[in-house]
C-alpha positions in Angstrom: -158.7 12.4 9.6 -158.1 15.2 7.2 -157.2 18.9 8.5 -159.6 21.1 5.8 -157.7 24.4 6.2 -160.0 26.3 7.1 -159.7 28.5 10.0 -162.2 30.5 12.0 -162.0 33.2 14.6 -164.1 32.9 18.0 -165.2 36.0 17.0 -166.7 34.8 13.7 -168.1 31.2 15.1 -169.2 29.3 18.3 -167.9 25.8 19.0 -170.1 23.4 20.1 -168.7 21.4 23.7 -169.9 17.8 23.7 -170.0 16.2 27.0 -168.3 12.8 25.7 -165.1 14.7 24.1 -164.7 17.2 26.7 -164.7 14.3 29.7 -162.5 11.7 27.1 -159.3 12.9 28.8 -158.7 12.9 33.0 -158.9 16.5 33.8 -155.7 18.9 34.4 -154.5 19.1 37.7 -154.8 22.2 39.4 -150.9 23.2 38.9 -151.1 22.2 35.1 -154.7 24.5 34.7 -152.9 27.0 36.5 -149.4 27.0 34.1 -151.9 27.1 31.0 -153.8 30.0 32.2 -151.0 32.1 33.1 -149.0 31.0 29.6 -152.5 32.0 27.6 -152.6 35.4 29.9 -149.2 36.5 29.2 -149.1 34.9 25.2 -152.7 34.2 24.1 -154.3 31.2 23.0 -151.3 30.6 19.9 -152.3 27.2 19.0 -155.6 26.8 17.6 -158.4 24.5 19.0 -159.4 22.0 17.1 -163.1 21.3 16.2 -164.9 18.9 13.5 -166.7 20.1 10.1 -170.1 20.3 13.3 -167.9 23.1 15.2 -167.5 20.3 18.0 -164.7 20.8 19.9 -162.3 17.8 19.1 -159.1 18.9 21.1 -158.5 22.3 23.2 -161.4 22.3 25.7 -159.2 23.9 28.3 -157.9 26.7 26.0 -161.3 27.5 24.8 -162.6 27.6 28.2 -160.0 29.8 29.5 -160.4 31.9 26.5 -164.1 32.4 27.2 -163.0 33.2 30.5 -161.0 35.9 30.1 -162.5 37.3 27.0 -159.5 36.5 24.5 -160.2 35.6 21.4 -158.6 32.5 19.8 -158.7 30.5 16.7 -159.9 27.3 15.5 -158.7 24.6 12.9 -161.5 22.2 11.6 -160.7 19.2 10.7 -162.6 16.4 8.7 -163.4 13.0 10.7 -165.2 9.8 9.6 -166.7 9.7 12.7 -166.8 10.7 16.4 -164.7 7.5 17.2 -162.1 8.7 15.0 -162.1 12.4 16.5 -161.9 10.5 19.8 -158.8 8.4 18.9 -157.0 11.4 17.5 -158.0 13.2 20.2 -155.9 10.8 22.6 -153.3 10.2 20.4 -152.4 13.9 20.5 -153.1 14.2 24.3 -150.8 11.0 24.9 -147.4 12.9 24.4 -148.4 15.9 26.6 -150.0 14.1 29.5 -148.2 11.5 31.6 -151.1 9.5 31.8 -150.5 5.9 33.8 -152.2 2.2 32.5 -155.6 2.6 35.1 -156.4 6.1 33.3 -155.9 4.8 29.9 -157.5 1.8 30.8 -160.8 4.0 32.0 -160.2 6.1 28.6 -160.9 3.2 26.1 -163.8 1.7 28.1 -165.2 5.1 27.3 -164.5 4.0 23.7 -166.0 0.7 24.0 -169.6 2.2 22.9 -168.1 3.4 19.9 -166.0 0.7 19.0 -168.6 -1.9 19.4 -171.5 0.5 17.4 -169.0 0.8 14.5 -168.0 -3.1 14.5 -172.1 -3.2 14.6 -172.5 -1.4 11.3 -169.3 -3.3 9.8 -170.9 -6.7 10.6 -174.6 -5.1 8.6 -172.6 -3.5 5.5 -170.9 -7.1 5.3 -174.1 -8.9 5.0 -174.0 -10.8 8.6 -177.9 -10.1 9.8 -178.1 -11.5 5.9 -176.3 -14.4 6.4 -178.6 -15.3 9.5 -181.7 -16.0 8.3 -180.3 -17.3 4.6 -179.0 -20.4 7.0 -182.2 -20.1 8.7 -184.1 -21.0 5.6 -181.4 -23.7 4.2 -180.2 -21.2 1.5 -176.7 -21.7 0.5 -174.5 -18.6 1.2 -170.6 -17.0 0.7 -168.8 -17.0 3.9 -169.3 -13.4 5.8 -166.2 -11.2 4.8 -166.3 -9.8 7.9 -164.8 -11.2 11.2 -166.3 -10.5 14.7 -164.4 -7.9 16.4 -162.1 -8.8 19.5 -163.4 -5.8 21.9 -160.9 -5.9 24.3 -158.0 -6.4 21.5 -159.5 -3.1 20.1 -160.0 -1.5 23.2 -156.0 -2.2 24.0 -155.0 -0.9 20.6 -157.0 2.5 20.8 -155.1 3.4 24.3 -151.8 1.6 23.6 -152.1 -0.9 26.5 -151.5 -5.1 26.0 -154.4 -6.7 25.7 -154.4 -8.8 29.2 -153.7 -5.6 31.0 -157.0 -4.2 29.2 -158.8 -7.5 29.8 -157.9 -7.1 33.8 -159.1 -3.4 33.7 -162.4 -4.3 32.3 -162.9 -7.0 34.9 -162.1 -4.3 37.8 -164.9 -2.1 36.0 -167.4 -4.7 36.1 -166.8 -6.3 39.4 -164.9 -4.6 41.4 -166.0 -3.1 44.8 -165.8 0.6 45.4 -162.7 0.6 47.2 -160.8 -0.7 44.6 -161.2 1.7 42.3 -160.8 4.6 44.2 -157.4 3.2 45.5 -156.5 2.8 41.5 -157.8 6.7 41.0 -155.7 7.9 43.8 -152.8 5.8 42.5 -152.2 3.3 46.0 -152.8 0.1 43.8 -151.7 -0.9 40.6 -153.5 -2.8 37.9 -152.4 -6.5 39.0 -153.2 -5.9 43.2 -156.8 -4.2 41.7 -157.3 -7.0 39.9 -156.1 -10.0 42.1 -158.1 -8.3 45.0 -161.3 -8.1 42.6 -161.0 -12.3 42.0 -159.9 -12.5 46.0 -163.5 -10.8 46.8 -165.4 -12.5 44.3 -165.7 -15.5 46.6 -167.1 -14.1 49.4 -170.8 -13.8 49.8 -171.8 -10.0 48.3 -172.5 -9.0 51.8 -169.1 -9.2 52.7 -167.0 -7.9 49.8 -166.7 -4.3 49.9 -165.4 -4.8 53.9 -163.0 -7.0 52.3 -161.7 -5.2 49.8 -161.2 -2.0 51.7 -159.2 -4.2 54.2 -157.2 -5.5 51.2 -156.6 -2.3 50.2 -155.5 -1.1 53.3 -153.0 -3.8 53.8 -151.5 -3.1 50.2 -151.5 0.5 51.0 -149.9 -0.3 54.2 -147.0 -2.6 52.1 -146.1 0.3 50.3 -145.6 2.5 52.6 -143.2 0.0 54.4 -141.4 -0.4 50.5 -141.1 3.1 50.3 -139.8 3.6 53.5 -136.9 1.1 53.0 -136.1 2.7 50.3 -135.9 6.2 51.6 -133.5 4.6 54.2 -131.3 3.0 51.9 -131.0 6.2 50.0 -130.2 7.9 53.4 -127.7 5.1 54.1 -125.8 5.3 51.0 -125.5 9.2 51.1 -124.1 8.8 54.6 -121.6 6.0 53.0 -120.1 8.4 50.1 -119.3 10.8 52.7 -117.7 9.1 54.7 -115.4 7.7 51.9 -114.9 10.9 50.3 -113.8 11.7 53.8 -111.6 8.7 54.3 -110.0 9.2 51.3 -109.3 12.9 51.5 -107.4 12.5 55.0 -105.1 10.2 53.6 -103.9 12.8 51.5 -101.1 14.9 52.2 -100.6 17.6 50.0 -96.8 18.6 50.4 -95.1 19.8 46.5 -93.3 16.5 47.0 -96.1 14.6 47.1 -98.2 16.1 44.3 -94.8 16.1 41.5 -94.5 12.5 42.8 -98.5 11.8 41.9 -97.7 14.2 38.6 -94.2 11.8 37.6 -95.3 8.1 38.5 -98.9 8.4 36.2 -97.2 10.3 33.5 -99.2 13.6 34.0 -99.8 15.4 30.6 -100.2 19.0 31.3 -103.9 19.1 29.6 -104.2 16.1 32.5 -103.1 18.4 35.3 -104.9 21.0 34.2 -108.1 19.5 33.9 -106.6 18.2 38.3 -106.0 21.5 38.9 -109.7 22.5 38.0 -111.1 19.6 39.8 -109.3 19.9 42.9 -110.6 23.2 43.2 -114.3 22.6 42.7 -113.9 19.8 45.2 -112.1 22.8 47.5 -115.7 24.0 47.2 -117.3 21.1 48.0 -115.8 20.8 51.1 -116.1 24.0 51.7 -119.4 24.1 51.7 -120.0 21.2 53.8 -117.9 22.8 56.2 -120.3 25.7 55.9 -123.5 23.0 56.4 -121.7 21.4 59.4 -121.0 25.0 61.1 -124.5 26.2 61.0 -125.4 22.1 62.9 -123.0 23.4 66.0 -124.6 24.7 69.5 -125.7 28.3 67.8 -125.5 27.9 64.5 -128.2 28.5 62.1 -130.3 25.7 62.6 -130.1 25.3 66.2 -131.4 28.8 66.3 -134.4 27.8 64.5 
């Protein structure tokens, strides 16, 4: 990858939208289109989309479009790639650090790659002389050991999206054999890579009649196990917020704060007086908490805020 420096203006040149970049990526969500359309409306398009030495949009589809849109004019860097694979790679590697993208998506990212990777290994295997090599030891002719090694496609396919290689190996078996419902529990985020996969194997023993039943009821009781998780853990977190209140409350009533009682704290730990300053500021901003609780608990009372709502 090489960035040329040149730049043109929309105004100057078209870019070209090919259907395999521009669907590379999951789309934005409609909050995240939203943000970028409002920052472009209020800024403009600042940062240049990226196209190759073709005018084919390599990164920025959803600035250009919303340029085009709106009729703004925006820029465009071109830089040089050896090939579409390597526009596409960039592409993602740029895309990585903005998007919070989980292991399914970037799973479903490289085995949009795998057509590329497996045409380039293609033409590495031809320019290293392997269709040569077959028929020289079809006809007994002696011959140098191929220089070039078969490519491990899933290894590659892990490396170009940054995932291990058994966690790629398990997505591409969900691609292949994996019933419907599967997959669009893994889109909508209610399964994880491992229960996908395990239920894939689970349903692969059943007659085909019966495995898309199957795995929707799998699905279902997975779905149904994490909602049972997450509400045990909701009620822990309710459980311990109830117990630090009720300490801080314990603790507080214990206290009685006569001047005796506070010099006595102040003498027996040796108070500096940068220590009771930094007390004095603390007691008062938990004065406020209390406060306010007080002020939460009022509005809870027979006509109070809440019970008139």
């Amino acid at each position: 990858m090489r960035n040329t420096g040149t730049i043109y203006s929309s105004t100057e040149r078209s870019p070209a939208v090919l259907p395999e970049m521009a669907e590379l990526l999951p789309p934005l969500t409609g909050e995240q289109l939203a943000a970028l359309e409002a920052d472009i409306l209020k800024s403009g398009c600042y940062s240049p989309v990226i196209v190759n030495e073709d005018m084919v949009i390599v990164d920025g589809h959803n600035r250009q479009r919303l340029c085009e849109q709106h009729g703004l004019p925006y820029q465009m860097a071109v830089f040089s790639f050896a090939d579409l694979l390597e526009a596409k790679q960039w592409a993602l590697d740029t895309q990585k650090g903005r998007r919070n993208l989980d292991k399914w998506e970037l799973g479903k990212i490289a085995l949009r790659l795998k057509p590329d990777i497996e045409a380039r290994a293609k033409e590495n295997m031809s320019a290293g002389g392997g269709d040569q090599k077959s028929e020289d030891a079809k006809s007994g002719l002696a011959t140098l050991p191929n220089p070039i090694s078969p490519v491990d496609t899933r290894k590659e396919l892990a490396d170009a999206v940054g995932l291990g290689e058994r966690t790629m190996g398990k997505v591409m078996q969900i691609d292949e054999h994996a019933p419907p419902a599967v997959k669009d529990a893994l889109d909508s985020g209610d399964l994880s890579i491992n229960q996908g996969y395990n239920i894939t194997r689970q349903v692969q023993e059943l007659p085909e009649e019966q495995r898309d039943e199957a795995a929707a009821q799998a699905v279902e009781l997975e779905k149904a196990k994490k909602e049972i998780q997450q509400a045990d853990v909701e009620s822990n977190r309710r459980h311990k917020i109830a117990g630090l209140f009720c300490k801080a409350f314990e603790r507080a009533i214990l206290l009685t704060p006569t001047e005796e009682n506070v010099r006595i704290w102040t003498q027996c730990t040796r108070m500096t007086p940068e220590e009771i300053e930094d007390n004095i500021k603390e007691a008062r901003e938990l004065a406020e908490v209390f406060a306010a609780i007080a002020g939460i608990l009022e509005t809870m009372l027979p006509g109070g805020d809440s019970d008139a709502g």
